[in-house]
N, C-alpha and C positions, 0 to 999 in steps of 0.2 A: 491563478487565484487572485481576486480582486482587491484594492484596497478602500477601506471605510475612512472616510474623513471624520467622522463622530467616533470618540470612546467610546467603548464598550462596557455596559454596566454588568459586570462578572458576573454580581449572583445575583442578576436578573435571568441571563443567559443559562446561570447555573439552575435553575429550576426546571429548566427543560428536560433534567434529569430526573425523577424522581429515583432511580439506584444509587445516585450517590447522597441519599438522607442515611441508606444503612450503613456505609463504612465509608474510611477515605478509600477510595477506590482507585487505587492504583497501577492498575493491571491493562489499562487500554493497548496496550501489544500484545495481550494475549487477545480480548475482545474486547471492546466498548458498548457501554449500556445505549441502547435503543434512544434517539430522543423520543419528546413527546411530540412531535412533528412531523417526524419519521413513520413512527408510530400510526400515527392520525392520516398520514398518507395510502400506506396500506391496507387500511382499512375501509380509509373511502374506496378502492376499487371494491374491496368486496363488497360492499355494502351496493355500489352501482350494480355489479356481477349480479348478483341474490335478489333487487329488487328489476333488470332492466335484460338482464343477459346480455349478449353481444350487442343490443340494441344500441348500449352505451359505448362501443366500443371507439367514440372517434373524442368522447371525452378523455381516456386513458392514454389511447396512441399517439395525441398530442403531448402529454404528459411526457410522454416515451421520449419522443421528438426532444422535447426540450430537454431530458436528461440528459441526452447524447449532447445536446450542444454546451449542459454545462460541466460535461466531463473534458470536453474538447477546450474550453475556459481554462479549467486548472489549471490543463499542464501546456499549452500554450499550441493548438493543434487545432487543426482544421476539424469541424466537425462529420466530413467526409474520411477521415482517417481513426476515426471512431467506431469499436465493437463492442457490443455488450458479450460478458463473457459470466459465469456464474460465479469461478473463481479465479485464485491466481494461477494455479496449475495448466486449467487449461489455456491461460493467455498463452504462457512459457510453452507447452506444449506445440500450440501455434507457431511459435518461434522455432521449434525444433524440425518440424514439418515442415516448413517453409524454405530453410535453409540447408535442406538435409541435402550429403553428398557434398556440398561446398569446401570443408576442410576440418580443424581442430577447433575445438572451445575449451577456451581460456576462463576460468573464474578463479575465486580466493578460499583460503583455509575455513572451514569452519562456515562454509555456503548453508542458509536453509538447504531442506532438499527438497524445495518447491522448486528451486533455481537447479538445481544437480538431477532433477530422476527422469524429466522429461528426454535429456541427449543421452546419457546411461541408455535408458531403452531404446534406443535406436542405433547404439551401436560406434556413439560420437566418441573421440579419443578424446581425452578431458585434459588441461592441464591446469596444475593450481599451482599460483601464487600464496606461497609463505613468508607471514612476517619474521623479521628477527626473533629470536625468544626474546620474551617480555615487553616488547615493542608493536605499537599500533600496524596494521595493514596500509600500508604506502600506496601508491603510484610508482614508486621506483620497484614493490617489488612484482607486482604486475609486467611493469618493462622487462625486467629480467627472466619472469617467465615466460613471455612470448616468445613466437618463431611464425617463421615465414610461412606456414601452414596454416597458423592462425587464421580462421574465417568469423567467429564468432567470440565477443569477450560477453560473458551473463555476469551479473551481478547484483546482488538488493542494492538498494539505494542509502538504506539505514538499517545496520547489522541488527537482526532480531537477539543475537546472545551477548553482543557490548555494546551494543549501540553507536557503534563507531559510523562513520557518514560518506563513504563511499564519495571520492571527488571526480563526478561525472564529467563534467566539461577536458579534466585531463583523461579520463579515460574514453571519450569520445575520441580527444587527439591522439590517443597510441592507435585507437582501433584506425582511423582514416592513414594513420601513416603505413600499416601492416594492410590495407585493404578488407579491415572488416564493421561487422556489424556490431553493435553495442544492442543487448537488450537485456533490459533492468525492471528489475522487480520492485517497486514503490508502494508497498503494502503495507511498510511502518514509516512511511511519508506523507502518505496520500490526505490531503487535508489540514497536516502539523506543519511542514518543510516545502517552500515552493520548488517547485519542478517545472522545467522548460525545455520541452522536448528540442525545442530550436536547437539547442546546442549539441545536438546530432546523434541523437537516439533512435533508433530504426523499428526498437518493437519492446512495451511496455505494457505493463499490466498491473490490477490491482484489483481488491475486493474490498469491499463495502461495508467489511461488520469490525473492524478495526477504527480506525481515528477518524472514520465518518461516521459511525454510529450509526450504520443502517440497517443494519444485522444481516442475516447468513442470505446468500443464492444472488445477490445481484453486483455487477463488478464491472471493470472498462477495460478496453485493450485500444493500446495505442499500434498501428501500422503503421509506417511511414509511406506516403504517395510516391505510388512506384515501382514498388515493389514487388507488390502480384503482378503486375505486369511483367515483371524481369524474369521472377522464377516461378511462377505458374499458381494455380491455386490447388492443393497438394488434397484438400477433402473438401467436399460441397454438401450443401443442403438447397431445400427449394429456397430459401434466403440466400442462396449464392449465385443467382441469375439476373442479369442483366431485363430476362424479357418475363413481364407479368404474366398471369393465368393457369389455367391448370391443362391446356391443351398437353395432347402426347409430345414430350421431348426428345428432339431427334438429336442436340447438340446442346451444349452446354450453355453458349454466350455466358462467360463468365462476368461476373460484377469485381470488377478491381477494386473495390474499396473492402475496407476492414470491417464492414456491416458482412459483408459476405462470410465469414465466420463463425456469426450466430449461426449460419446451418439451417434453423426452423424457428420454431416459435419462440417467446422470449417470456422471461421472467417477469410480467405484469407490475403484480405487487413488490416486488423488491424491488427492482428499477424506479418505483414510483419513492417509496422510502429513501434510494439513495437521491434522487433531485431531492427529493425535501431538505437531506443532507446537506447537499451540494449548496440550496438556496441562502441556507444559515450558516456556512462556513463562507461565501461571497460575501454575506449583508454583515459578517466581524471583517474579513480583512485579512490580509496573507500578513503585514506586518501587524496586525495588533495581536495575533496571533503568535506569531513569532518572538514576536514583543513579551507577552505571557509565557508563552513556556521558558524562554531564558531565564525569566526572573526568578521561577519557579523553582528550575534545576539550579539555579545559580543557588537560591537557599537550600537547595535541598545539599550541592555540594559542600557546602559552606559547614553546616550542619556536621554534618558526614569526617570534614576533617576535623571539627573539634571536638569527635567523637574518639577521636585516629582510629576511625574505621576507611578502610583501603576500597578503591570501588574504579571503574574504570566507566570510561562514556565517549560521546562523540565532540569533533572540534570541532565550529568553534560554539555549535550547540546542537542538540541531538534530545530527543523527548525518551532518550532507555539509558539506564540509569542501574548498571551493574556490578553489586556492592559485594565483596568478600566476609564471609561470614566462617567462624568454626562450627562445626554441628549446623551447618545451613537446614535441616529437615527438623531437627529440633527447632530452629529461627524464624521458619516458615509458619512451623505449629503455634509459636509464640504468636507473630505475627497477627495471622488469623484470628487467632481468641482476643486477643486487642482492640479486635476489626477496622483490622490493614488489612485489604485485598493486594495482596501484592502475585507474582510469580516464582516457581523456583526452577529455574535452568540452569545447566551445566553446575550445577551445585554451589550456584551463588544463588541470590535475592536481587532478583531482577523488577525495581521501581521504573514505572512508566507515569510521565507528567504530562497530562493532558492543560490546554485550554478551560474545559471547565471547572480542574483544580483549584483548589484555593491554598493558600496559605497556614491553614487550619488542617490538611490534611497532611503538609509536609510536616506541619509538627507532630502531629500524632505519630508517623511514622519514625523521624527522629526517635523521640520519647518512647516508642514502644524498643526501639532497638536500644537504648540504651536500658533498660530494662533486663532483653532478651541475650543482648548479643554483646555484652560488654561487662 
């Protein structure tokens, strides 16, 4: 993710929302509203589609092209080691396929089970790391869960139910010391938290209707170069062929890169939506970005203790924001009548701070809990 030398004027940016004029909208880890960018990209395909038919087709698959290359921007990757995927399942999925047979996977308490169902089904022996009671998810207790069988550690990047932040560069280094693979699910990062694959992640993934705001079916998988080379390509489609055409295939000639994947044909319209994405999260900036949502959470925590309402998050910043509530479905209902969009998981009130929040939303949510919940 790029950085912007120019501030960023918020709620000029902020307009590109037209969802958040009806509530503070605080829920972008469940989904994020559509920009009007996003929007307006989608729509020009169809609108080319309906008036030109495939005629137009080298307008869009430029389009395409360039999406790949600024998914491969983000997270700091070759754009040869980029796949489109629809969502995050099937990234992970991918990674289960790939690796299958090699040995045990290693993840943590309380995994999405975007990250957990893919090796389940296939039969992978799982092991989880537990934190202390009451105490955040370590790195120490990853180490202590592992063993020498260890082929595979999966992980989110940013826990969907505390928002706690996963420290990949050390769990790149347990996995290298154990001889495995790291592959991490960046679906409540993707666009808020930079990400760099450099530091030795072999297979990521994410989808596009979260903190890119592209909405549902278009998404990226990171492969690392190399790797289909090493353990083979486990499922194909006619996009998984090295040789063009539609003559009878007598051989595979596999395509080693992470395009191979797609299988077939690809998500047009979504894809285009998320480069538009992509375009307006490079032209803000990975620190101004970053920059915003600290300041954000920082008020919102700030708030939150001078409420002495208890709430848990990630260090040393994290965009999910998991607040302890009594009667949380009664707090939820509150909530909403308020209009706080917010979530309710694991029966807390789970606040998500986006970039195009503002200030004015974290107080409404404050004040509505103080109302509701206090």
């Amino acid at each position: 993710m790029g950085n912007s030398s120019a501030s960023p004027d918020w709620s000029v940016l902020r307009d590109l929302f037209p969802a958040l004029d009806t509530c503070a909208y605080l829920d972008t880890a469940s989904s994020g509203p559509v920009s009007t960018p996003a929007a307006a990209a989608a729509k020009r395909f169809y609108g080319l589609s309906n008036a030109y038919g495939n005629k137009a087709a080298s307008q869009w698959n430029a389009d395409v092209d360039q999406c790949r290359q600024r998914i491969a921007r983000l997270i700091g990757a070759a754009a040869a080691e980029i796949g489109f995927v629809p969502n995050t399942s099937m990234a992970m999925n991918v990674a289960a396929l790939l690796f299958e047979g090699q040995g045990e996977v290693l993840t943590g308490a309380g995994e999405h089970p975007t990250v957990m169902t893919p090796w389940l089904a296939r039969g992978y022996t799982m092991r989880v790391a537990r934190p202390t009671t009451g105490k955040p998810l370590t790195i120490n207790a990853y180490a202590d869960a592992i063993t020498p069988e260890t082929r595979v550690i999966a992980v989110s990047h940013v826990r969907f139910n505390d928002g706690q932040v996963n420290d990949l560069k050390a769990l790149s280094a347990l996995a290298r010391a154990y001889d495995a693979h790291l592959v991490v699910d960046i679906i409540q990062s993707a666009g808020i938290l930079p990400v760099d694959v450099g530091i030795g992640i072999d297979v990521l993934g994410f989808a596009g209707f979260k903190w890119l705001n592209a909405g549902y079916g278009g998404g990226g998988l990171f492969v690392r170069d190399g790797l289909i080379e090493r353990y083979g390509l486990p499922i194909a489609g006619n996009r998984s062929r090295r040789t063009e055409g539609l003559d009878e295939v007598t051989s595979l000639d596999p395509l080693l890169r992470a395009q191979a994947f797609e299988l077939g044909t690809v998500p047009v319209p979504n894809l285009l939506a998320l480069r538009a994405s992509l375009d307006l999260i490079h032209s803000i900036g990975a620190g101004a970005i970053e920059a915003r949502v600290a300041s954000l959470t920082a008020r919102l925590r700030k708030g939150l203790d001078s409420l002495g309402i208890a709430y848990v998050s990630g260090e040393p910043i994290s965009p999910i924001v998991s607040i302890g509530v009594s009667n949380p479905q009664t707090v939820h209902a509150g909530l909403e009548a308020a209009g706080v969009h917010v979530a309710l998981r694991a029966g807390r009130i789970r606040a998500a701070v986006s970039w195009y929040n503002n200030e004015t939303d974290i107080d409404r949510l404050l004040e509505a809990l103080r109302t509701v919940a206090t």
